[in-house]
Each structure stands twice: as C-alpha cells, then as structure tokens.
C-alpha positions as CSV (number, residue, x, y, z in Angstrom):
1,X,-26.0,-90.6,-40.7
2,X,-27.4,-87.3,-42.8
3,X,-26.6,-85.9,-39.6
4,X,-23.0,-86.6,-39.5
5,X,-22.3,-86.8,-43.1
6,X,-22.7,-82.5,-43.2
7,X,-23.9,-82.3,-46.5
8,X,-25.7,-82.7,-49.7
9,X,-25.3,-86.3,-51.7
10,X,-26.6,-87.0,-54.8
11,X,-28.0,-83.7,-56.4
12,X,-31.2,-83.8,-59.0
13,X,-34.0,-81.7,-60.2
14,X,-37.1,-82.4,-58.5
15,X,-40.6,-81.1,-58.5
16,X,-42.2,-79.9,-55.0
17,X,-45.3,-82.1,-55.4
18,X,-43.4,-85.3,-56.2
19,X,-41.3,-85.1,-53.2
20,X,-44.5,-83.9,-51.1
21,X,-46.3,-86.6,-52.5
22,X,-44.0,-89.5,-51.6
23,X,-43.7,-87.8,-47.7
24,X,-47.4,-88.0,-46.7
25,X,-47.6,-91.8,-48.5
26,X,-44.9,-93.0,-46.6
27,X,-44.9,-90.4,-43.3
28,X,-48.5,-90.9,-42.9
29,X,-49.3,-94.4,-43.8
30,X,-52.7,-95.1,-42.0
31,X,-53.1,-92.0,-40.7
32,X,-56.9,-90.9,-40.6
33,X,-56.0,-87.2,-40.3
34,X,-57.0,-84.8,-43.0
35,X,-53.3,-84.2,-45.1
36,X,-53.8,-82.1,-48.1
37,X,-50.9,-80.6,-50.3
38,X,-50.8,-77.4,-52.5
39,X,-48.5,-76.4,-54.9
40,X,-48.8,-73.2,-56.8
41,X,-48.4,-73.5,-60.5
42,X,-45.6,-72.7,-61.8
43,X,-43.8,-73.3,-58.7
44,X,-39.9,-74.5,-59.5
45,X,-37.9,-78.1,-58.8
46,X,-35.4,-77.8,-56.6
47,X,-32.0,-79.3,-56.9
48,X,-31.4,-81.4,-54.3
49,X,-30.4,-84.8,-52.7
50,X,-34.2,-86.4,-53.1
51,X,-33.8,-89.1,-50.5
52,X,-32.3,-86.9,-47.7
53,X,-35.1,-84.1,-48.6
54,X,-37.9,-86.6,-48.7
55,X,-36.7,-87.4,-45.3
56,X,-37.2,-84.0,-44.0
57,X,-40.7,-84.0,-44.7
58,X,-41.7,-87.1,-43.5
59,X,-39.9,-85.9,-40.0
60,X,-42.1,-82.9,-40.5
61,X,-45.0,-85.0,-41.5
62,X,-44.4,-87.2,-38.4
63,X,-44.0,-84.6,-36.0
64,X,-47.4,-83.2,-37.2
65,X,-49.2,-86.2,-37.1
66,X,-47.6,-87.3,-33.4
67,X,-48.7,-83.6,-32.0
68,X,-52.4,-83.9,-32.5
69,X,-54.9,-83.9,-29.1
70,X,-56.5,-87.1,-28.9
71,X,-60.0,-87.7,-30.8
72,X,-63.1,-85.8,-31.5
73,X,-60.2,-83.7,-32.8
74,X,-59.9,-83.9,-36.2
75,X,-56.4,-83.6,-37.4
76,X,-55.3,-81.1,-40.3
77,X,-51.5,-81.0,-42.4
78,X,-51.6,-78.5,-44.6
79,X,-48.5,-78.5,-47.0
80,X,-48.0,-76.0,-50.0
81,X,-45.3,-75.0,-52.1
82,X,-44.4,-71.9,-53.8
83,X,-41.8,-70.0,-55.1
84,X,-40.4,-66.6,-53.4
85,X,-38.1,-64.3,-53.7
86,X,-36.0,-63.3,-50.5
87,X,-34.1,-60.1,-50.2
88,X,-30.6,-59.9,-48.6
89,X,-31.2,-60.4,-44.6
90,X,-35.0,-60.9,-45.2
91,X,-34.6,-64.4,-43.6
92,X,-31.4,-65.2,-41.3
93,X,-28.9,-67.3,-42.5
94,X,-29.9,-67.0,-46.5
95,X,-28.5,-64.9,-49.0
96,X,-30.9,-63.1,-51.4
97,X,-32.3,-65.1,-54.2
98,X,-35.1,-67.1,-55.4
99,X,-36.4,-69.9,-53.3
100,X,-39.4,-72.6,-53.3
101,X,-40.8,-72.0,-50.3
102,X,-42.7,-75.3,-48.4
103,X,-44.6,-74.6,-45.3
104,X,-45.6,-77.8,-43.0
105,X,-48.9,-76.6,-41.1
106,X,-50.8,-78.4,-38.8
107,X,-53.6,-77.6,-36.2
108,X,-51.8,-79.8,-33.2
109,X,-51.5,-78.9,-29.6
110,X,-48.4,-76.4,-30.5
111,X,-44.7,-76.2,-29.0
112,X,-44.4,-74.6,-25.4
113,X,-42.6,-71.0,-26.3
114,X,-39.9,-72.9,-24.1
115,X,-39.4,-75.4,-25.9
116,X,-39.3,-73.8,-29.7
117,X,-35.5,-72.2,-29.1
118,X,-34.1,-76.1,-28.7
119,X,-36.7,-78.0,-31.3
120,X,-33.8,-78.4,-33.3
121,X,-30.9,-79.4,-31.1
122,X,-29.5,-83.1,-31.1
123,X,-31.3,-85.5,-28.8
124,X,-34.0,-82.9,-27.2
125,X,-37.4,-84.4,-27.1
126,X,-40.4,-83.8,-24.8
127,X,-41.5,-87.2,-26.2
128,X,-41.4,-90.3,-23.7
129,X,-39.7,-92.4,-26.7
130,X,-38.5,-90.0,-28.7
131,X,-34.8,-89.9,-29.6
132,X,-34.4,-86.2,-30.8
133,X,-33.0,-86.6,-33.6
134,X,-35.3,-85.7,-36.2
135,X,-35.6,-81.9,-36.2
136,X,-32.1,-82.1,-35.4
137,X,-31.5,-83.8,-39.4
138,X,-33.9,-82.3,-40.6
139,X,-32.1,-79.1,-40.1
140,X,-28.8,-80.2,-40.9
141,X,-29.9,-81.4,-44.3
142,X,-31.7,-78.1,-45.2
143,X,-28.9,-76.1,-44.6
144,X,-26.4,-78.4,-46.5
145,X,-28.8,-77.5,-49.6
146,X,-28.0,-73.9,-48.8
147,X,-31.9,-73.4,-47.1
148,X,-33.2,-72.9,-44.4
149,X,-36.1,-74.2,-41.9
150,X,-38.0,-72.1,-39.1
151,X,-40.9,-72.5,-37.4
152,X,-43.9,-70.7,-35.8
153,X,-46.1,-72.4,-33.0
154,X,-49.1,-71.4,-30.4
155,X,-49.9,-73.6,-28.2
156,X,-52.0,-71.4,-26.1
157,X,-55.7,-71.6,-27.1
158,X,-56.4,-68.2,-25.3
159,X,-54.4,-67.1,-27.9
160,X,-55.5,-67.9,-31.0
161,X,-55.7,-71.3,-33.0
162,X,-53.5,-74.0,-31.8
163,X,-51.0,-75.7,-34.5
164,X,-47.3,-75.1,-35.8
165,X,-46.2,-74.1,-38.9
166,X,-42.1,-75.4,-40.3
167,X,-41.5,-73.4,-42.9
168,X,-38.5,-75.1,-45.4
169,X,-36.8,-72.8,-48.1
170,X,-34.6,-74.4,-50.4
171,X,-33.4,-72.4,-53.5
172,X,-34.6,-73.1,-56.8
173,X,-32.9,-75.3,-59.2
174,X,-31.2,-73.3,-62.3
C-alpha cells in the first residue's frame, strides 16, 4: 500500500535512535544474532512519516537477519546514524544538502553482483517464499521523503568479508 500510495503521509520530527530502536524490537523479535545500533551525538531527527520509515528498517533488518549462513556463524547488524553533508551530484538522485545518514550492515552471505541491479524492483526475490516486495517499498518510501537508499554487497569470500551494507539518506528535519 506504501507502495502504491507514492508518497509521504503523516510528517513528524523524529530521532534516529527511536525509530532504530523500535525496528530491531519488532524486525528481530527472537533473533539470537548480535544487533547493535550507533548513533553519533548530535546526529539530527528527521521529518518524516514514522510508521512508513519504521517500516523500511525492519525490511532492512529482516533482509539481514534472513541472509545469514546457517550456524557456528554468528550473525552481526550493525546500524549507525549520523549526519552528512552531500554536495550537488555527490550521490545520484539527491540534491545537495544536509542528510542523516543510516547505514544497515550485516556480515550475511552477500547479494550475487547479478542480482544487486534488480534488489529493488517489484516482485524479484531469490527467496523460495519471498514476495519481493520489500526492497521494492522500502525504496519507494525513501524517495517520497526526498532520500535515497543504495547498497554495497560481496558475497565472494575470496574477496574480502562477506555482508551487505543499505545505506538510507533522508534529509534532516529543519
């Protein structure tokens, strides 16, 4: 429905760690894996529509969480907040201006380089009951907050660290 609707609801000042708070209670309810969130001080609310917002991080969250090699592995989401300022064309698709940057990290098996260019098209999944849809929001809400959401992923141990990192930037509330 956040999907379809094309843009922002309700708009309200919220802090980063609230809203990153409530999406690892709720996105990783009984989860044993090792979540840990950091926001820098003095990092800046963001005005936004809370429930749709909270919703993109418990997708993110999720996806995390549902990407991690079975056990001894011992699952890490690293989530940290801080504010940035982004120069004209420094990131595609935002105008220059002060952001809170949020980036989703996790040390999971990684998206196959064939698969990142699609993560966020409607209905593709590599999951057996996966609908597809929840990158697919998740990036529709961002940029109806004027953001934007990009990711970096290896899944090739040969070459480095496994994991992927969504990076969210919404700008900072006035």
């Amino acid at each position: 429905l956040a999907f379809a609707k094309g843009g922002a609801g309700t708009a309200a000042v919220c802090p980063p760690k609230e809203i990153l708070e409530d999406a690892i209670r709720i996105g990783a309810a009984g989860s044993a894996a090792d979540l840990s969130i950091h926001v820098s001080e003095g990092t800046d609310p963001v005005l936004v529509d809370r429930a749709q917002i909270l919703q993109v991080f418990q997708n993110l969250v999720i996806n995390a969480l549902q990407a991690m090699p079975p056990a001894p592995h011992r699952a890490r989401v690293q989530i940290r907040a801080n504010n940035i300022a982004i120069a004209d064309q420094q990131v595609p698709g935002l105008a220059a201006g002060d952001y809170v940057e949020f980036e989703v990290r996790d040390n999971g098996s990684g998206i196959k380089p064939e698969h990142v260019d699609r993560i966020f098209d409607p209905f593709f999944t590599t999951r057996k009951h996966g609908t597809g849809l929840g990158l697919a929001v998740s990036y529709g809400i961002v940029k109806a907050h004027r953001g934007a959401i990009t990711v970096a992923s290896n899944a090739d141990p040969a070459a480095g660290p496994t994991g992927t990192t969504f990076t969210v930037r919404l700008p900072r509330a006035a």
